[in-house]
C-alpha positions as CSV (number, residue, x, y, z in Angstrom):
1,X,41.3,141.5,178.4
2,X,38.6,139.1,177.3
3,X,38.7,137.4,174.0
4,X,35.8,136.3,172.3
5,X,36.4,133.4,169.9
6,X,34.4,131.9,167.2
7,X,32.1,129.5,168.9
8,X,31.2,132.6,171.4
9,X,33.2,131.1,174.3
10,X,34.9,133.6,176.3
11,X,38.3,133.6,178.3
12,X,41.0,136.2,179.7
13,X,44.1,136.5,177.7
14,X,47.3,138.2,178.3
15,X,48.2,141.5,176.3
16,X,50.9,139.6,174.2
17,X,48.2,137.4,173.0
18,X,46.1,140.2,172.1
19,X,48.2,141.6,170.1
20,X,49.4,138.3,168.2
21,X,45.6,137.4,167.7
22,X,45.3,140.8,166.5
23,X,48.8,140.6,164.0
24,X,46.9,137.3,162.3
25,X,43.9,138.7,161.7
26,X,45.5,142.0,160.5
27,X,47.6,139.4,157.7
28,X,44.7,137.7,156.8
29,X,42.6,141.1,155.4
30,X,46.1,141.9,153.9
31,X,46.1,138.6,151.8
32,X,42.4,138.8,150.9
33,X,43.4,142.8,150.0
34,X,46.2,141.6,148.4
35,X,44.8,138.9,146.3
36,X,41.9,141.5,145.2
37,X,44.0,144.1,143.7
38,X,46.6,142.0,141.9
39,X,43.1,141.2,139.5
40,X,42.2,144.4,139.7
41,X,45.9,145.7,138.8
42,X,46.3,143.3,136.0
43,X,42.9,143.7,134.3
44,X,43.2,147.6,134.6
45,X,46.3,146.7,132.7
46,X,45.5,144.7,130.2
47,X,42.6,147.1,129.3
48,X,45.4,149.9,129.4
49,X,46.9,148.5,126.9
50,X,44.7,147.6,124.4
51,X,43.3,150.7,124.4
52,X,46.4,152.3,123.3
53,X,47.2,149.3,121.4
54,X,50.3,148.2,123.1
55,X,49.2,144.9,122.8
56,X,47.2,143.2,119.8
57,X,43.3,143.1,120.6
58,X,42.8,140.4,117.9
59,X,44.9,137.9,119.5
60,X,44.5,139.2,123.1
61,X,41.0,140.5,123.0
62,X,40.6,142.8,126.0
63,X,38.6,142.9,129.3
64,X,36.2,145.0,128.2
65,X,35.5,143.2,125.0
66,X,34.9,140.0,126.9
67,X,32.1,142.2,128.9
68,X,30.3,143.1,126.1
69,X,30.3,139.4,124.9
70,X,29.5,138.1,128.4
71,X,26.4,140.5,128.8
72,X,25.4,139.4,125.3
73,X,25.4,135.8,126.5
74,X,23.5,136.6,129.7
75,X,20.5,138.4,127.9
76,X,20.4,135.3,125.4
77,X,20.1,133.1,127.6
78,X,23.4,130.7,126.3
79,X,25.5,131.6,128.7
80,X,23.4,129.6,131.5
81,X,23.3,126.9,129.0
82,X,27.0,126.1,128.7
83,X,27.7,126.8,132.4
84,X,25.3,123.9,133.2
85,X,26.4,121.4,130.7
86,X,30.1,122.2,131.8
87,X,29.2,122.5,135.4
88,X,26.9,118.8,135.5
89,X,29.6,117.1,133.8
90,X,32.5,118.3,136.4
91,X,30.5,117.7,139.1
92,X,29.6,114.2,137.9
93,X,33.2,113.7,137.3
94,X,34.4,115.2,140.4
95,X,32.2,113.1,143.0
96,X,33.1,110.2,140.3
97,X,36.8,110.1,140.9
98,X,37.0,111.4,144.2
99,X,34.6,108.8,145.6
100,X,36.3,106.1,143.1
101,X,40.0,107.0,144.5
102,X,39.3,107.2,148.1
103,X,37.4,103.7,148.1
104,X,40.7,102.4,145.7
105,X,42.8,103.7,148.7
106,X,40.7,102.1,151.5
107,X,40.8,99.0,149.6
108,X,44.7,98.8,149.2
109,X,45.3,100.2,152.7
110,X,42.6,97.3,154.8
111,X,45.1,94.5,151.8
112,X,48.7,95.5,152.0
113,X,49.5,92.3,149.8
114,X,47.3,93.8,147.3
115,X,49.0,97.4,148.0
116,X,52.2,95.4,146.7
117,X,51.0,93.8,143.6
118,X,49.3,96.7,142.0
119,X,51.8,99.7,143.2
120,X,53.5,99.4,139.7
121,X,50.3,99.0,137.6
122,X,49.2,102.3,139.8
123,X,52.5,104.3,139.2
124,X,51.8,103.3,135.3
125,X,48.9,104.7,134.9
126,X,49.5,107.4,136.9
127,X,52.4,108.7,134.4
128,X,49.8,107.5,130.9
129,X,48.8,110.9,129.2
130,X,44.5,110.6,130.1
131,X,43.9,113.8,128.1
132,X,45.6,111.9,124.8
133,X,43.5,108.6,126.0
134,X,40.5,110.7,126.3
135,X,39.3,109.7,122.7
136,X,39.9,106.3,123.6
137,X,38.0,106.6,127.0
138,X,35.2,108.3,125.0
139,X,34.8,105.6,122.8
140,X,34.5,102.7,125.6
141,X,32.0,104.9,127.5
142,X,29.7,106.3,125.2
143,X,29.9,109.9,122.8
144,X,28.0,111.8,125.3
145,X,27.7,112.6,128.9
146,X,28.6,109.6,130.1
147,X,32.4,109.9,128.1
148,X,32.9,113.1,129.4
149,X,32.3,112.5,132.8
150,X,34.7,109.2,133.1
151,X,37.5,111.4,131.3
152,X,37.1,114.0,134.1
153,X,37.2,111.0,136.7
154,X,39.7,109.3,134.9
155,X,42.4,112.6,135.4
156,X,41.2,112.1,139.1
157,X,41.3,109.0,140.3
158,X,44.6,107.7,140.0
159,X,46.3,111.0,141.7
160,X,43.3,110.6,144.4
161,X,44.8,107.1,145.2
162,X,48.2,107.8,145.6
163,X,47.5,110.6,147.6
164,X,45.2,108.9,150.2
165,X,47.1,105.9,150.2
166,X,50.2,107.3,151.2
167,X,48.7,109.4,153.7
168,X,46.7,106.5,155.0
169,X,50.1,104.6,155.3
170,X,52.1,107.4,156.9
171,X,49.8,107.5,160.3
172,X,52.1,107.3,163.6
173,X,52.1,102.9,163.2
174,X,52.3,103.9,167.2
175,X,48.7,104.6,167.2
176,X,47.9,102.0,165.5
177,X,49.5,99.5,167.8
178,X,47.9,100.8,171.0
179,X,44.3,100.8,169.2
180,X,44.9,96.5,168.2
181,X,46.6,96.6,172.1
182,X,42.8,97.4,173.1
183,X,40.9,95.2,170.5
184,X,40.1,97.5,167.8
185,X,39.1,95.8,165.0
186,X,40.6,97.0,161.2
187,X,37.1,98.7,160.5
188,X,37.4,100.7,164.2
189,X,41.1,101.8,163.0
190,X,40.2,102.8,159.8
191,X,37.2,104.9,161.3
192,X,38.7,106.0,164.4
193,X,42.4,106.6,163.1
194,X,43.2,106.7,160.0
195,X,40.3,108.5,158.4
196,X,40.3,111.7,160.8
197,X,44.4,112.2,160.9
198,X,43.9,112.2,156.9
199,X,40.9,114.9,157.1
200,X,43.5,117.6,155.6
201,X,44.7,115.1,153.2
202,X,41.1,114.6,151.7
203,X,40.2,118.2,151.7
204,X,43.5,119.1,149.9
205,X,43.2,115.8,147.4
206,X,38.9,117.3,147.0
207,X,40.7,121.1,146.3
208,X,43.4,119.1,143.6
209,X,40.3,117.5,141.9
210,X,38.6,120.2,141.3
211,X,40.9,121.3,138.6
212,X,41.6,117.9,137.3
213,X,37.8,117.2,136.7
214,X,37.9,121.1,134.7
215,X,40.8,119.4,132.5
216,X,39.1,116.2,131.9
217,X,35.5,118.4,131.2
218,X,36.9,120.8,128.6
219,X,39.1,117.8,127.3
220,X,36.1,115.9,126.7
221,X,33.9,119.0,125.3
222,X,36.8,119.6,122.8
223,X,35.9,116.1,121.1
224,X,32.5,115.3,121.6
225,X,29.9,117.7,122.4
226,X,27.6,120.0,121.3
227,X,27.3,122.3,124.6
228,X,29.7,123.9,127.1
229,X,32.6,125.9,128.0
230,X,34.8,123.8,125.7
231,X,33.2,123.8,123.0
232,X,32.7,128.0,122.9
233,X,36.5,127.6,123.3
234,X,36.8,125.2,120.7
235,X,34.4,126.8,118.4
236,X,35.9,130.5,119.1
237,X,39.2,129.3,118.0
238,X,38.4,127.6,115.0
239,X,36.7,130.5,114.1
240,X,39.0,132.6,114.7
241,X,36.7,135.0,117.5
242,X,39.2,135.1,120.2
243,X,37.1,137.2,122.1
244,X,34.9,133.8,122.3
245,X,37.5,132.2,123.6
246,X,39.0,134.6,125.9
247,X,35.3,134.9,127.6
248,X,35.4,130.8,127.9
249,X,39.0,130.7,129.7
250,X,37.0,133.7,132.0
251,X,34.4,132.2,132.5
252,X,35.9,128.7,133.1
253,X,38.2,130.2,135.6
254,X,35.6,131.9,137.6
255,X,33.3,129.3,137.7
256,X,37.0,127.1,139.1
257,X,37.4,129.6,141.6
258,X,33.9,129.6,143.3
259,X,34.2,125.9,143.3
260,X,38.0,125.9,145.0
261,X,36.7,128.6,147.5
262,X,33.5,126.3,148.6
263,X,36.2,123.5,149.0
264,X,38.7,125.9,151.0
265,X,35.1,127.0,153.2
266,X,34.2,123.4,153.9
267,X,38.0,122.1,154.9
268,X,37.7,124.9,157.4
269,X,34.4,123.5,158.9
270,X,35.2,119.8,158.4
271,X,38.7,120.1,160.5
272,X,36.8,122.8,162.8
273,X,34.5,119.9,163.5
């Protein structure tokens, strides 16, 4: 039989590999299936039971409360409002601390005396609380944007470092040798070696960050400002509308999702490529 495969190339296969082709792409739909019906199970259940008040709707609002409330917040207009101060101030944070940790990495990887010296000072910070030092971080950087967005990159940075540093430092030290054998220079390894055997640790540190800069966002929205997912949260729970909050942890979660499924997307191209 010929098989088609994604880049349109064609080739003969055997019918064992058919089918084995065929048994992958059979348990991918049933993940995808499977991952779309446990929501669907769960909020058909939770609306279950608040109807027939199993469960209290005060404290657990219900999914088609948090409609309502959503639709409410779509016609007026605030709902867009918060989503792009919350979604700005990740992104910021995000490209802040990812950028910010990979360079960190580079940096002790090209100086392994340096690597030495401040592996302690980088195991201490990693294990410091950042969303109890947020009001501290807020302070040094400014009550506004800018403190928000280095608390996000704050969360991010250190576990960013680790990451790619020890995956930077865990590369075959065979390839290495033969690339100095033929006059690579440091820049040439870092380029040619090290960077593209870590392509799947980036993606996955990228997919990790994602949810740390959230943390570090609604942390920050909590204290200081005026706009936001965290601060309908906030404000929902000191006012005692859960239904408020229960459509912030929503919406925060969907907006999470679409952002960790671009990520998941783009690893797939980038180790494609």
């Amino acid at each position: 039989m010929i098989w088609r495969n994604k880049t349109g190339t064609s080739f003969d296969i055997s019918k064992e590999q058919e089918n084995y082709l065929k048994s992958i792409k059979k348990e991918k739909k049933f993940i995808k299936i499977a991952q779309i019906s446990v929501f669907i199970i769960f909020v058909a259940l939770w609306e279950w039971a608040a109807r027939c008040n199993f469960i209290d709707t005060f404290l657990t609002s219900s999914p088609g409360a948090i409609f309502k409330l959503i639709v409410k917040f779509v016609k007026d207009g605030s709902l867009f409002k918060h989503l792009y101060v919350s979604t700005t101030e990740t992104l910021a944070g995000f490209f802040v601390g990812t950028v910010v940790g990979m360079l960190v990495a580079v940096l002790l990887w090209w100086f392994e005396k340096l690597s030495k010296i401040a592996d302690p000072y980088i195991v201490i910070l990693n294990s410091l609380p950042k969303t109890a030092l947020a009001p501290i971080i807020i302070l040094w950087a400014g009550m506004g944007f800018s403190g928000i967005v280095v608390t996000a990159a704050s969360i991010s940075v250190v576990v960013t470092t680790m990451t790619l540093y020890t995956g930077f430092t865990s590369v075959e030290n065979d390839k290495i040798i033969l690339m100095k054998t033929f006059g690579a220079s440091k820049y040439q390894i870092l380029s040619k070696v090290i960077i593209p055997a870590n392509i799947p640790c980036i993606m996955s540190a990228i997919k990790v960050n994602i949810g740390l800069s959230w943390i570090g966002v609604i942390v920050g929205e909590f204290l200081v400002s005026k706009a936001g997912i965290g601060y309908l949260i906030l404000y929902g729970s000191q006012t005692f509308k859960l239904d408020l909050v229960m459509m912030g942890v929503f919406v925060l979660g969907v907006i999470a999702a679409v952002m960790y499924f671009f990520a998941a997307w783009l690893e797939k191209k980038v180790i494609k490529y």
